[in-house]
ROMARKOL-289778 format. One record per residue: x, y, z of N, C-alpha, C in turn; residue in three letters; residue number from 1. Coordinates in steps of 0.1 Angstrom, whole numbers, plus 5000, padded with zeros to 4 digits. Layout:
<atoms>
+------+------+------+-------+-------+-------+------+------+------+-----+-----+
! n.px ! n.py ! n.pz ! ca.px ! ca.py ! ca.pz ! c.px ! c.py ! c.pz !  aa !   i !
+------+------+------+-------+-------+-------+------+------+------+-----+-----+
!    X !    Y !    Z !     X !     Y !     Z !    X !    Y !    Z ! Ala ! NUM !
...
+------+------+------+-------+-------+-------+------+------+------+-----+-----+
</atoms>
This chain:
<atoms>
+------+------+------+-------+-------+-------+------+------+------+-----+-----+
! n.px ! n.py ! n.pz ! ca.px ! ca.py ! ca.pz ! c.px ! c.py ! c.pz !  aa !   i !
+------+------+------+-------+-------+-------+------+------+------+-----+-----+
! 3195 ! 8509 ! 7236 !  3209 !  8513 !  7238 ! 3219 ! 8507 ! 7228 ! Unk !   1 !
! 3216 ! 8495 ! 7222 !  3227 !  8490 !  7213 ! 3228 ! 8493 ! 7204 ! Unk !   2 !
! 3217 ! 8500 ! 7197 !  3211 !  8503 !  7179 ! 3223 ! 8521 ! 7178 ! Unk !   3 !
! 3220 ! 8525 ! 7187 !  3231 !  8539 !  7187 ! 3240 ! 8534 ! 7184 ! Unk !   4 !
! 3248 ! 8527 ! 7193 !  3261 !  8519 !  7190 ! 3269 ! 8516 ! 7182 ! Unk !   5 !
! 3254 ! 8506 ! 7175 !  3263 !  8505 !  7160 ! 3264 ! 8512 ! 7151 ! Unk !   6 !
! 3255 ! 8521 ! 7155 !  3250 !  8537 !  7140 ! 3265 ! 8542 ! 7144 ! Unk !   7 !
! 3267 ! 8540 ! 7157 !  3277 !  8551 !  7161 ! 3296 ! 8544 ! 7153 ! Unk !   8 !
! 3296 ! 8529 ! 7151 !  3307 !  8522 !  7149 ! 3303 ! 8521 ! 7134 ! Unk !   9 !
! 3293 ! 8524 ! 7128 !  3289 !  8525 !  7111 ! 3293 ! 8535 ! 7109 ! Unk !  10 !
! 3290 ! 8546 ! 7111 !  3298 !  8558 !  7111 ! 3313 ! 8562 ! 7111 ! Unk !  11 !
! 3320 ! 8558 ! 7120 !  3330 !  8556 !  7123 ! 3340 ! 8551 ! 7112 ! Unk !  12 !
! 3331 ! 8537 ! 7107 !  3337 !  8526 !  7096 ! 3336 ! 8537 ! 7083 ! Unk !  13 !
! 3326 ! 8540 ! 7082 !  3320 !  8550 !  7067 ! 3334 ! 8561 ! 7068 ! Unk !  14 !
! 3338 ! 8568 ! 7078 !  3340 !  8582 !  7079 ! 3360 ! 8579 ! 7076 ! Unk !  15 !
! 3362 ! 8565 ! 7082 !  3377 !  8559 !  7080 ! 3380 ! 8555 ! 7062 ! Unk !  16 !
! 3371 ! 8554 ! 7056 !  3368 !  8548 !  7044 ! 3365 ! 8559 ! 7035 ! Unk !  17 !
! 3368 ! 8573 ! 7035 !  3363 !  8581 !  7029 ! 3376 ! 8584 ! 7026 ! Unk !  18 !
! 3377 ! 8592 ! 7014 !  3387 !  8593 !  7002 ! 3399 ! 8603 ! 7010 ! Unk !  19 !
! 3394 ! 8613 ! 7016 !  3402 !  8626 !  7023 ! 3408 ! 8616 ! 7031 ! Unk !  20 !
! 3402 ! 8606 ! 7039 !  3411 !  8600 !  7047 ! 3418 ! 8590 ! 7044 ! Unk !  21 !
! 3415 ! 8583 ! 7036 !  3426 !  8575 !  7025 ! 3436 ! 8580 ! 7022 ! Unk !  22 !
! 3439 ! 8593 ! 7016 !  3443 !  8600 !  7006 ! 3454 ! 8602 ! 7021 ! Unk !  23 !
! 3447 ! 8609 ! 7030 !  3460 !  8612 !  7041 ! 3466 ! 8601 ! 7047 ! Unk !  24 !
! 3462 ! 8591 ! 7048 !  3467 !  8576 !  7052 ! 3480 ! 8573 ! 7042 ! Unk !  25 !
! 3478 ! 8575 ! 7033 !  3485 !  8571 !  7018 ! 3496 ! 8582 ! 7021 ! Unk !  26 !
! 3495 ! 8592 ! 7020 !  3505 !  8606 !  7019 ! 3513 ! 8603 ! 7034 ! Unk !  27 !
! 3508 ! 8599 ! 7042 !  3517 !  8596 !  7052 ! 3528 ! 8583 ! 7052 ! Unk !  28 !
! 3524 ! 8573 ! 7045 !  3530 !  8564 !  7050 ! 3542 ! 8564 ! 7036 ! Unk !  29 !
! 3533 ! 8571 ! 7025 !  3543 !  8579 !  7010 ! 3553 ! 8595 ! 7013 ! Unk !  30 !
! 3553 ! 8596 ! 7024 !  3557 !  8610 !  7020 ! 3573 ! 8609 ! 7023 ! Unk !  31 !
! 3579 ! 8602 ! 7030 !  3597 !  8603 !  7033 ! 3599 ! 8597 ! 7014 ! Unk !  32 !
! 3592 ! 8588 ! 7014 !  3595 !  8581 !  6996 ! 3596 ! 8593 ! 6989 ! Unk !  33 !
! 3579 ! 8601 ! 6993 !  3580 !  8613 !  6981 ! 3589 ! 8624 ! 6979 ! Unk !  34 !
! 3591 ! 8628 ! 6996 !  3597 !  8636 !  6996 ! 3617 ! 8635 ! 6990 ! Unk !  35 !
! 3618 ! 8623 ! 6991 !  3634 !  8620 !  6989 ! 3631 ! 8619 ! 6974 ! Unk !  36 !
! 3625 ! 8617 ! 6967 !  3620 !  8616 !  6951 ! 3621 ! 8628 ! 6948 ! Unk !  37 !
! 3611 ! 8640 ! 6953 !  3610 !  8652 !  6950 ! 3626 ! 8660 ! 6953 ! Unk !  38 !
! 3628 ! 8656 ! 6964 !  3640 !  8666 !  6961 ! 3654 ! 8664 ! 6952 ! Unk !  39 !
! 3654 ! 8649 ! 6947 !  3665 !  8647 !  6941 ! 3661 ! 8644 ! 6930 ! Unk !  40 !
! 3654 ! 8651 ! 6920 !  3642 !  8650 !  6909 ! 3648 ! 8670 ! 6908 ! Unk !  41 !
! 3643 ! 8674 ! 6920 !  3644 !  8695 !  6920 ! 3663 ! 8693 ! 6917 ! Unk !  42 !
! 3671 ! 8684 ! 6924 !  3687 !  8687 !  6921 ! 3687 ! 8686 ! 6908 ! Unk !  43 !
! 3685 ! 8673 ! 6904 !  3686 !  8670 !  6892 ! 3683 ! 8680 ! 6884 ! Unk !  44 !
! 3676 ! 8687 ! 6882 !  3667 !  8701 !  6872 ! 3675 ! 8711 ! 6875 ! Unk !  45 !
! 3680 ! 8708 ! 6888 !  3690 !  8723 !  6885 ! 3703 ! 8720 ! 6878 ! Unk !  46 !
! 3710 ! 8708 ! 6881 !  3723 !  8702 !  6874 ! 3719 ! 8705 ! 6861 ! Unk !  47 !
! 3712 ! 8699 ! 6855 !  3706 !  8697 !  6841 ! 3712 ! 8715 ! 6836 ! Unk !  48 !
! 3699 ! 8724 ! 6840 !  3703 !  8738 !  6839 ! 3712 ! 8743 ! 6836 ! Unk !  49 !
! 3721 ! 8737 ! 6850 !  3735 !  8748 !  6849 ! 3740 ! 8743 ! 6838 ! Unk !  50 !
! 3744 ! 8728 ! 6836 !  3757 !  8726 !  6827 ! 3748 ! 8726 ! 6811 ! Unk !  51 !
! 3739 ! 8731 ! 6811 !  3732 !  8736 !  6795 ! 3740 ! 8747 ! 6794 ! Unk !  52 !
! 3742 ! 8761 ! 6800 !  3741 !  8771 !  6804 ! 3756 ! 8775 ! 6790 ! Unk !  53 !
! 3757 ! 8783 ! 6786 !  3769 !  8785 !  6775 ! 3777 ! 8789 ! 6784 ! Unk !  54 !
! 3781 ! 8794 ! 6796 !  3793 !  8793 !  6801 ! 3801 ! 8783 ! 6807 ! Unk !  55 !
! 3790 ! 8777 ! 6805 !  3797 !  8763 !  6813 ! 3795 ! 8752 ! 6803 ! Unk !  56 !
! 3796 ! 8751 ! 6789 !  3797 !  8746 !  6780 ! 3809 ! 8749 ! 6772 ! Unk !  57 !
! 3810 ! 8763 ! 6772 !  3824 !  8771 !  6766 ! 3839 ! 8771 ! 6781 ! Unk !  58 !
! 3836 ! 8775 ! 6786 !  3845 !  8777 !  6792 ! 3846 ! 8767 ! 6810 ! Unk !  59 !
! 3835 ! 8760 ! 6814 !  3840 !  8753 !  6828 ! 3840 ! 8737 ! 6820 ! Unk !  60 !
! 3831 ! 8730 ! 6812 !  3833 !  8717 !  6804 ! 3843 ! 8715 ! 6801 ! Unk !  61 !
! 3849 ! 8724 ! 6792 !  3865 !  8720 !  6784 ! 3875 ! 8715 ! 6800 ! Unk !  62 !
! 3875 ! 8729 ! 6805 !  3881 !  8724 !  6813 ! 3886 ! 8713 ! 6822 ! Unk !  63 !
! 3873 ! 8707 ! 6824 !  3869 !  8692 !  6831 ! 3877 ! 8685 ! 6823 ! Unk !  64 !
! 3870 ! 8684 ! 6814 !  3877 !  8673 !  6802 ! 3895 ! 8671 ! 6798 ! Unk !  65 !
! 3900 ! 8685 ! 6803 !  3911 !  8685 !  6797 ! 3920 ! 8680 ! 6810 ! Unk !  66 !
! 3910 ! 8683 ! 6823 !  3919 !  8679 !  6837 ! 3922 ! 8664 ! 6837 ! Unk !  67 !
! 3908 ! 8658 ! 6833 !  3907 !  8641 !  6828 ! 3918 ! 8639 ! 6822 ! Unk !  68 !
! 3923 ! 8645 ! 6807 !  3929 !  8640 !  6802 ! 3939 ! 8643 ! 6804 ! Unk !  69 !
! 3949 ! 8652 ! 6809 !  3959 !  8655 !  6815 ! 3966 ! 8649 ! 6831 ! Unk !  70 !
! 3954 ! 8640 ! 6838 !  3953 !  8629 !  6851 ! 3958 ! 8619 ! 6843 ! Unk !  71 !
! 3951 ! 8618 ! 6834 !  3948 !  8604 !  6828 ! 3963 ! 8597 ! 6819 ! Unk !  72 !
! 3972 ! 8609 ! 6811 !  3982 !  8609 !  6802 ! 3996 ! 8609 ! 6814 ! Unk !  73 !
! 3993 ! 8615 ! 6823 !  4004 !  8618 !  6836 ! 4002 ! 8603 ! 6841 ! Unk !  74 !
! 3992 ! 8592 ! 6844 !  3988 !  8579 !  6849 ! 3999 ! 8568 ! 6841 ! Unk !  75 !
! 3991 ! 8569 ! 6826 !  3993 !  8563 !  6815 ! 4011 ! 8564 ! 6813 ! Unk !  76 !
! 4014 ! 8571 ! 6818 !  4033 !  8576 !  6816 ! 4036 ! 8569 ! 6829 ! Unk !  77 !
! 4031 ! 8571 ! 6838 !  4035 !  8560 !  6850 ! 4039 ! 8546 ! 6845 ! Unk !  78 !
! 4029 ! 8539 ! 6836 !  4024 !  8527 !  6832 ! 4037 ! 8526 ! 6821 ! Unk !  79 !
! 4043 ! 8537 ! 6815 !  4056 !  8536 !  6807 ! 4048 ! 8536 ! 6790 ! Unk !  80 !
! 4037 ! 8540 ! 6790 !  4028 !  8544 !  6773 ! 4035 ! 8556 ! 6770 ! Unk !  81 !
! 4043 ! 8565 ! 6774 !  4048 !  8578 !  6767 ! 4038 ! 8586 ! 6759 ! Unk !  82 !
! 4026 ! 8590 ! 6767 !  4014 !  8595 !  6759 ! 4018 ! 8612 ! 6764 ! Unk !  83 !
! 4009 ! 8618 ! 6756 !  4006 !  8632 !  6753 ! 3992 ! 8638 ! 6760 ! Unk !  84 !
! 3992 ! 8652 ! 6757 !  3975 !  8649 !  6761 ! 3977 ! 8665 ! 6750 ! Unk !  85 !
! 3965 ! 8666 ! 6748 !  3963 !  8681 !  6738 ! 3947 ! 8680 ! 6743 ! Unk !  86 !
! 3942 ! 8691 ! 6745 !  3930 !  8692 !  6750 ! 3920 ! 8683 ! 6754 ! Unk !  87 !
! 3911 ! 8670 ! 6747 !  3903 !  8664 !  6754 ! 3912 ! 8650 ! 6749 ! Unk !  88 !
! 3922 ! 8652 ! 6737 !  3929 !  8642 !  6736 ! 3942 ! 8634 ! 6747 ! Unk !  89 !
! 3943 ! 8623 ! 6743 !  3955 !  8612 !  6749 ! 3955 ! 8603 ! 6737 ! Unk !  90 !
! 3972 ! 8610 ! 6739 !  3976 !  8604 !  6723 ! 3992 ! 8600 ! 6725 ! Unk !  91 !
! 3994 ! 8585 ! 6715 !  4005 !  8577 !  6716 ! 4014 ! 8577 ! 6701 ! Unk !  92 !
! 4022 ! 8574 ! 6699 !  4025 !  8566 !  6688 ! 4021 ! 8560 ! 6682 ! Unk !  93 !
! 4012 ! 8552 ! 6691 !  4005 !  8538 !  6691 ! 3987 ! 8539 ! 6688 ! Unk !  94 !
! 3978 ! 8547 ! 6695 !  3971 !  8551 !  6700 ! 3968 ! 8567 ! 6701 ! Unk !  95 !
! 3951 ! 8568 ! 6700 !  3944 !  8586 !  6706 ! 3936 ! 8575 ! 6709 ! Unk !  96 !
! 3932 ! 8584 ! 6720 !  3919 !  8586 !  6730 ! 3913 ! 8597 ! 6728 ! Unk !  97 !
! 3899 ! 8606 ! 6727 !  3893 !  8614 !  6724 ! 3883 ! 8616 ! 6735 ! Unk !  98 !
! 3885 ! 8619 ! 6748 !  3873 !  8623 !  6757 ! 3863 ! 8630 ! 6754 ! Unk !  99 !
! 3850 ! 8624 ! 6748 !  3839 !  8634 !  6748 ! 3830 ! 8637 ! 6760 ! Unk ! 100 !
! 3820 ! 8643 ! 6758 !  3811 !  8646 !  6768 ! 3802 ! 8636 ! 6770 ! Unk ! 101 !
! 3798 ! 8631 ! 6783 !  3799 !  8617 !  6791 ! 3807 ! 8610 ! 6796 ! Unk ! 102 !
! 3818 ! 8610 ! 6794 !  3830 !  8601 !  6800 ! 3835 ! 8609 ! 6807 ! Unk ! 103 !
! 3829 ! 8621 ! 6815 !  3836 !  8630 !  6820 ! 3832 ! 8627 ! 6836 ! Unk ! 104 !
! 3825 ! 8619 ! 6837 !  3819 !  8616 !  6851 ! 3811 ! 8623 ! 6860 ! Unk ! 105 !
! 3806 ! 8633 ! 6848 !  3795 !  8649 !  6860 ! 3783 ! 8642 ! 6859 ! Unk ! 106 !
! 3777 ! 8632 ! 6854 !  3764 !  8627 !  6853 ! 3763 ! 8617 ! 6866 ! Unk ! 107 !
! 3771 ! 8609 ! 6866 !  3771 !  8598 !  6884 ! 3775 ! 8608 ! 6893 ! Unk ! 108 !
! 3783 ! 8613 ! 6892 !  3783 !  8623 !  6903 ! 3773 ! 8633 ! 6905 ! Unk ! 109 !
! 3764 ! 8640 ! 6899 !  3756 !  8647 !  6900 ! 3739 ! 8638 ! 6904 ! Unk ! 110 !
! 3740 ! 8627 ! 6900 !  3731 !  8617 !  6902 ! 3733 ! 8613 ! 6923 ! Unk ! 111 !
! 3747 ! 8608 ! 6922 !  3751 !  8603 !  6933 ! 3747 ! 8614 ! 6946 ! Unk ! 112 !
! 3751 ! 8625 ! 6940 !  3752 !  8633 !  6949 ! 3739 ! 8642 ! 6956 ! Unk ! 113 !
! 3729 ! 8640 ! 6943 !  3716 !  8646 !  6947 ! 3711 ! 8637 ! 6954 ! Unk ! 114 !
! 3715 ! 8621 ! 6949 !  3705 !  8611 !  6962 ! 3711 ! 8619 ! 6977 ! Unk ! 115 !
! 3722 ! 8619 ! 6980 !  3727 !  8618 !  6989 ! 3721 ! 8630 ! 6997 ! Unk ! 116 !
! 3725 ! 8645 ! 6990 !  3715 !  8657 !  6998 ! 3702 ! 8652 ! 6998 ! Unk ! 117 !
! 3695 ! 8643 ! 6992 !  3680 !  8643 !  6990 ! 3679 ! 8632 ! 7004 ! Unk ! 118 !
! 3687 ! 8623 ! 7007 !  3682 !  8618 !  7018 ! 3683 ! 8626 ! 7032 ! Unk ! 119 !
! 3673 ! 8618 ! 7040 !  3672 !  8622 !  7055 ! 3686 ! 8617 ! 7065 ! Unk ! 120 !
! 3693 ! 8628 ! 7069 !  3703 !  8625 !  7075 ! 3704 ! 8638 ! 7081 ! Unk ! 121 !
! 3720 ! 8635 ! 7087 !  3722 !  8651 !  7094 ! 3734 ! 8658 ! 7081 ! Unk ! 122 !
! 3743 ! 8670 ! 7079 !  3747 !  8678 !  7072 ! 3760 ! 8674 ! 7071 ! Unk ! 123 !
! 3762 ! 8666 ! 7082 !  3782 !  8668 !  7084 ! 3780 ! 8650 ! 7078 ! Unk ! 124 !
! 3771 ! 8643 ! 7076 !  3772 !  8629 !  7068 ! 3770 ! 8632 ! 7053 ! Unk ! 125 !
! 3759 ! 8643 ! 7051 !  3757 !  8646 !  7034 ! 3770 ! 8651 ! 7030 ! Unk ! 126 !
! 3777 ! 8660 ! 7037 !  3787 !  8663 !  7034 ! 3804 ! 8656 ! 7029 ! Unk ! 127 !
! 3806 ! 8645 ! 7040 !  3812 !  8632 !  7038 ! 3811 ! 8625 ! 7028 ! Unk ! 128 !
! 3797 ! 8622 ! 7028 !  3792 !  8615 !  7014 ! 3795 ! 8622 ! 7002 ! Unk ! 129 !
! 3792 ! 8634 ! 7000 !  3792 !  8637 !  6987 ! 3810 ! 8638 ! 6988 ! Unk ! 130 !
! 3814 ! 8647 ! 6993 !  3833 !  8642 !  6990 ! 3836 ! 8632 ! 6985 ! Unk ! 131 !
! 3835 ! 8624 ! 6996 !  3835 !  8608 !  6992 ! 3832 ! 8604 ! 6978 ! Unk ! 132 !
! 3820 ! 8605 ! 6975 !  3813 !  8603 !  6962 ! 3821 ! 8609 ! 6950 ! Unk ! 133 !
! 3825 ! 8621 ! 6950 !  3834 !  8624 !  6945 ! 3846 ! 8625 ! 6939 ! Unk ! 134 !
! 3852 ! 8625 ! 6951 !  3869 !  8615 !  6950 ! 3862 ! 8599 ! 6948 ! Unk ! 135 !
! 3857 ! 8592 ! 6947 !  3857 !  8577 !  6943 ! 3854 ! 8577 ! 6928 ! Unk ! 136 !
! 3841 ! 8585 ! 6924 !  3836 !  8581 !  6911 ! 3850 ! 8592 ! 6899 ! Unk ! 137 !
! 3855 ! 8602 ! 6900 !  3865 !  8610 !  6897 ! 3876 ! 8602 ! 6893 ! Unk ! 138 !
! 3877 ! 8592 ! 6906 !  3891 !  8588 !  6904 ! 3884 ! 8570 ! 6895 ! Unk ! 139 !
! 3874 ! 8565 ! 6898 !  3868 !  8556 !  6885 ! 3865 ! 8559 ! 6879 ! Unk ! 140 !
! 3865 ! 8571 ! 6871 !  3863 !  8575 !  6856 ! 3880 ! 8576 ! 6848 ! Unk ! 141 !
! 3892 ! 8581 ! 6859 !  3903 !  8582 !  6856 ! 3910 ! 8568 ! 6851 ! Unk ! 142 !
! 3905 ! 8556 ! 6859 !  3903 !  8541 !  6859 ! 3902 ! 8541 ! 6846 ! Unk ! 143 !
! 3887 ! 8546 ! 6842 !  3881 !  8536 !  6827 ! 3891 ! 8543 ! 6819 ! Unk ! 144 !
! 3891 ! 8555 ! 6815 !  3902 !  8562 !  6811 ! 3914 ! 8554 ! 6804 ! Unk ! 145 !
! 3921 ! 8553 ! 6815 !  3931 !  8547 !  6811 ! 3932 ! 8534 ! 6808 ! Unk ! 146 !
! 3921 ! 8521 ! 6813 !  3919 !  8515 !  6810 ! 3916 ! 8510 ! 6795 ! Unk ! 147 !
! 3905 ! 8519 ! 6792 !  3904 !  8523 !  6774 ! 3912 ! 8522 ! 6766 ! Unk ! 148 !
! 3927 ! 8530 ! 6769 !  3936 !  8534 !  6757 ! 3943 ! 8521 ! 6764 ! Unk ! 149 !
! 3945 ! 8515 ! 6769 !  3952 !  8506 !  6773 ! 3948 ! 8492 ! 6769 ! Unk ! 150 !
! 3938 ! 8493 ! 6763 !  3927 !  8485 !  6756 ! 3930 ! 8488 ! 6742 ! Unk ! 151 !
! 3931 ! 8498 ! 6742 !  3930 !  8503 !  6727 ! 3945 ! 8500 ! 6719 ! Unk ! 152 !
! 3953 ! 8499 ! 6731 !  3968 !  8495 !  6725 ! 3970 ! 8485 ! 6726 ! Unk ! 153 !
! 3962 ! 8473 ! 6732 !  3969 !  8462 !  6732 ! 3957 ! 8452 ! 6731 ! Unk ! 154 !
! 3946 ! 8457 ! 6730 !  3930 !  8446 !  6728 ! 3923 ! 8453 ! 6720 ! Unk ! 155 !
! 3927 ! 8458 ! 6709 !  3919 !  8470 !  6698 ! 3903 ! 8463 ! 6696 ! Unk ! 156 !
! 3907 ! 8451 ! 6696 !  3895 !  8447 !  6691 ! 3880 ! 8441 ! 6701 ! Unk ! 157 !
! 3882 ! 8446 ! 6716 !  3876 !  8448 !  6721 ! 3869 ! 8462 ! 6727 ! Unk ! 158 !
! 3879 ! 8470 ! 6719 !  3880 !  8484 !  6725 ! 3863 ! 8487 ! 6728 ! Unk ! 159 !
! 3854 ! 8484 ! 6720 !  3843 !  8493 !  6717 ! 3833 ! 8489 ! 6728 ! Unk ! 160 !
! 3836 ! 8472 ! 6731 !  3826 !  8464 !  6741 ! 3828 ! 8471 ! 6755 ! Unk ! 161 !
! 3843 ! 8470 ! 6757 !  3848 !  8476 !  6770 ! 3843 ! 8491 ! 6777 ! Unk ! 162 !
! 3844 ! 8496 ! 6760 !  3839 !  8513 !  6761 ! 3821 ! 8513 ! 6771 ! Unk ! 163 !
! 3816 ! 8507 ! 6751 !  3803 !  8509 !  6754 ! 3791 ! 8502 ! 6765 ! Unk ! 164 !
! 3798 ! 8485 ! 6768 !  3793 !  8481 !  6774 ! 3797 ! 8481 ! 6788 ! Unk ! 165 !
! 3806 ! 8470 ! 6790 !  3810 !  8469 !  6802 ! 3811 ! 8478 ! 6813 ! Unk ! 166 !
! 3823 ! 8492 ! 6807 !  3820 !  8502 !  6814 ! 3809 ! 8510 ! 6817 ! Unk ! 167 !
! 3804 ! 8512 ! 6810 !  3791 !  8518 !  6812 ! 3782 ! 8512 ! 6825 ! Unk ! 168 !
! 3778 ! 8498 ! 6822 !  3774 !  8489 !  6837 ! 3779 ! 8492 ! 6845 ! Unk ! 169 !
! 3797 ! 8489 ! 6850 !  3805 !  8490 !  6863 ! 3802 ! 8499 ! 6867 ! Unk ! 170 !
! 3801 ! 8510 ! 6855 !  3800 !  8523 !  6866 ! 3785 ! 8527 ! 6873 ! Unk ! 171 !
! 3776 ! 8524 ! 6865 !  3757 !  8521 !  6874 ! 3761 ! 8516 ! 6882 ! Unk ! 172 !
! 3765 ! 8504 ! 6886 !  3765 !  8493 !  6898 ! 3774 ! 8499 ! 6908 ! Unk ! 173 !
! 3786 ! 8504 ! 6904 !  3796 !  8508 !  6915 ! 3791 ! 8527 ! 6924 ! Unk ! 174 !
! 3784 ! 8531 ! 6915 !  3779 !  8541 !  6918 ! 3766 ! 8540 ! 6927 ! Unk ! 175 !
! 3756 ! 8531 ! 6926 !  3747 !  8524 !  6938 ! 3751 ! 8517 ! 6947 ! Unk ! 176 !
! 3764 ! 8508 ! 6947 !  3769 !  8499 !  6952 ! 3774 ! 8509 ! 6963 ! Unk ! 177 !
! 3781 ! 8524 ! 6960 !  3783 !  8530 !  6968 ! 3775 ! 8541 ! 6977 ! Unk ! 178 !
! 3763 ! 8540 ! 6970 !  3752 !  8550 !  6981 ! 3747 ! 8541 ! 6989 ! Unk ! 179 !
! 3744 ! 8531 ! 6986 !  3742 !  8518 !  6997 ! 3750 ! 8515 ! 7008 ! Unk ! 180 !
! 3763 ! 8516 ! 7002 !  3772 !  8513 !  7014 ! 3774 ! 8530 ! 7027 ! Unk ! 181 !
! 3774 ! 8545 ! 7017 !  3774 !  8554 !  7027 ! 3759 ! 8553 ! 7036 ! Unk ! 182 !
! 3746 ! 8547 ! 7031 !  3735 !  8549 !  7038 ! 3733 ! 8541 ! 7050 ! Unk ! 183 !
! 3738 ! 8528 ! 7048 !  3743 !  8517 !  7059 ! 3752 ! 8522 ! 7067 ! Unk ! 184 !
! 3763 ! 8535 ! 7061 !  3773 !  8540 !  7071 ! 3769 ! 8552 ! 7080 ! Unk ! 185 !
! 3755 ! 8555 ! 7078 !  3748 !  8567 !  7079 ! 3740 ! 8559 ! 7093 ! Unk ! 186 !
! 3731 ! 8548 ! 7089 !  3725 !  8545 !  7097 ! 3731 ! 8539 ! 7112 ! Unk ! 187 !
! 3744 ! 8535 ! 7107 !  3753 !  8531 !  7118 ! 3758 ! 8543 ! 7130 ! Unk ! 188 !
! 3757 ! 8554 ! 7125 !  3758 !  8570 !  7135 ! 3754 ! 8569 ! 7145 ! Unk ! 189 !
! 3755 ! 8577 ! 7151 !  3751 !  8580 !  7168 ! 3737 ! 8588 ! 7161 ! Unk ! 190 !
! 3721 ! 8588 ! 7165 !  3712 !  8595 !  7159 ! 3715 ! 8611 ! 7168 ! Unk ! 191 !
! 3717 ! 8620 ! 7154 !  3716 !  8631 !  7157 ! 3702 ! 8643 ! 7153 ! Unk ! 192 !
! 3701 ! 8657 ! 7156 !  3691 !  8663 !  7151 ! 3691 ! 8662 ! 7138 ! Unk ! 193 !
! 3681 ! 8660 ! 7135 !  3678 !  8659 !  7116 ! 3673 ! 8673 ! 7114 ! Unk ! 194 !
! 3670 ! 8683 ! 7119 !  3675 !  8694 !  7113 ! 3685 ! 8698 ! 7108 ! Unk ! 195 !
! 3696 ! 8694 ! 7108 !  3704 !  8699 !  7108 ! 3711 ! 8694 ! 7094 ! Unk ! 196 !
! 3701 ! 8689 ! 7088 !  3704 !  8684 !  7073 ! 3701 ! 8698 ! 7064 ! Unk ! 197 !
! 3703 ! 8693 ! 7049 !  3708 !  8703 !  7039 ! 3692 ! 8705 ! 7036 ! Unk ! 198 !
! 3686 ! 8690 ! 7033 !  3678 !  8692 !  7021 ! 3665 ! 8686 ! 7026 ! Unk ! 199 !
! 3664 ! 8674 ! 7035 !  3656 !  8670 !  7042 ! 3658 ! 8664 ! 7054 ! Unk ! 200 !
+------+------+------+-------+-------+-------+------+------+------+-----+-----+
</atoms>
């Protein structure tokens, strides 16, 4: 009676140890990972797409750039700089600023925002978040902005470190600093149906 037994717990051992079952052991305890990868990997491909796209290179880009710079010159006149703005330019007496493409802030926001739909939550927090995400990184790019020419008129000689480096960092850090803080704000909810999400 005990020689079955063990054939029967050898089997068992053999049959837990086999690759199909590995493989789904793995895929389970990987799949919220994969899945929140995969979907904000599929946003990203579409972002990418659209703003390749010649209509939105010719005619919705400029745009962006010129709202920046016309925030940014309306800011800067607050500040008592008596600047201008002409299309992607902000310009002084003293100083131009030249907004090209990247300083326009559609890359952290489009980053930010696919984590955000790509995580597991309900629809009315993806939603929050991404506004949020929005109005915050929008109005810190308006920040560097003006900070730049403001740099550029009174610390010329740092201008390029401020540009290239520093800002560039704050804005990684402050851009994670802030999906960290909405997903902590997420987890703190009343749990609702998770159907009721966008994306996962």
């Amino acid at each position: 009676m005990k020689k079955p037994k063990k054939k029967t717990k050898t089997k068992k051992a053999q049959e837990s140890r086999s690759p199909i079952i590995l493989l789904h052991g793995w895929w389970k305890r990987k799949n919220p990972i994969l899945k929140f990868v995969g979907a904000m990997s599929l946003l990203l491909v579409v972002f990418y797409v659209f703003i390749h796209q010649e209509f939105f290179e010719q005619l919705v880009h400029p745009m962006i750039i010129a709202l920046n710079a016309q925030l940014s010159s309306w800011l800067l006149n607050l500040l008592g700089q008596e600047t201008q703005y002409l299309g992607s330019a902000i310009y002084s007496s003293v100083f131009t600023v030249d907004i090209k493409q990247g300083c326009d802030a559609l890359e952290p926001v489009a980053m930010t925002t696919a984590a955000m739909l790509a995580y597991p939550c309900t629809a009315i927090h993806k939603m929050l978040g991404v506004v949020a995400a929005i109005v915050f990184l929008c109005s810190l790019n308006l920040l560097r902005i003006v900070s730049l020419f403001l740099c550029g008129v009174y610390f010329h000689s740092v201008f390029d470190l401020l540009h290239v480096e520093i800002w560039q960092f704050l804005f990684i850090v402050l851009a994670i600093a802030f999906c960290f803080f909405w997903i902590d704000w997420t987890l703190r909810q009343k749990p609702t149906d998770p159907t009721q999400s966008f994306i996962a």
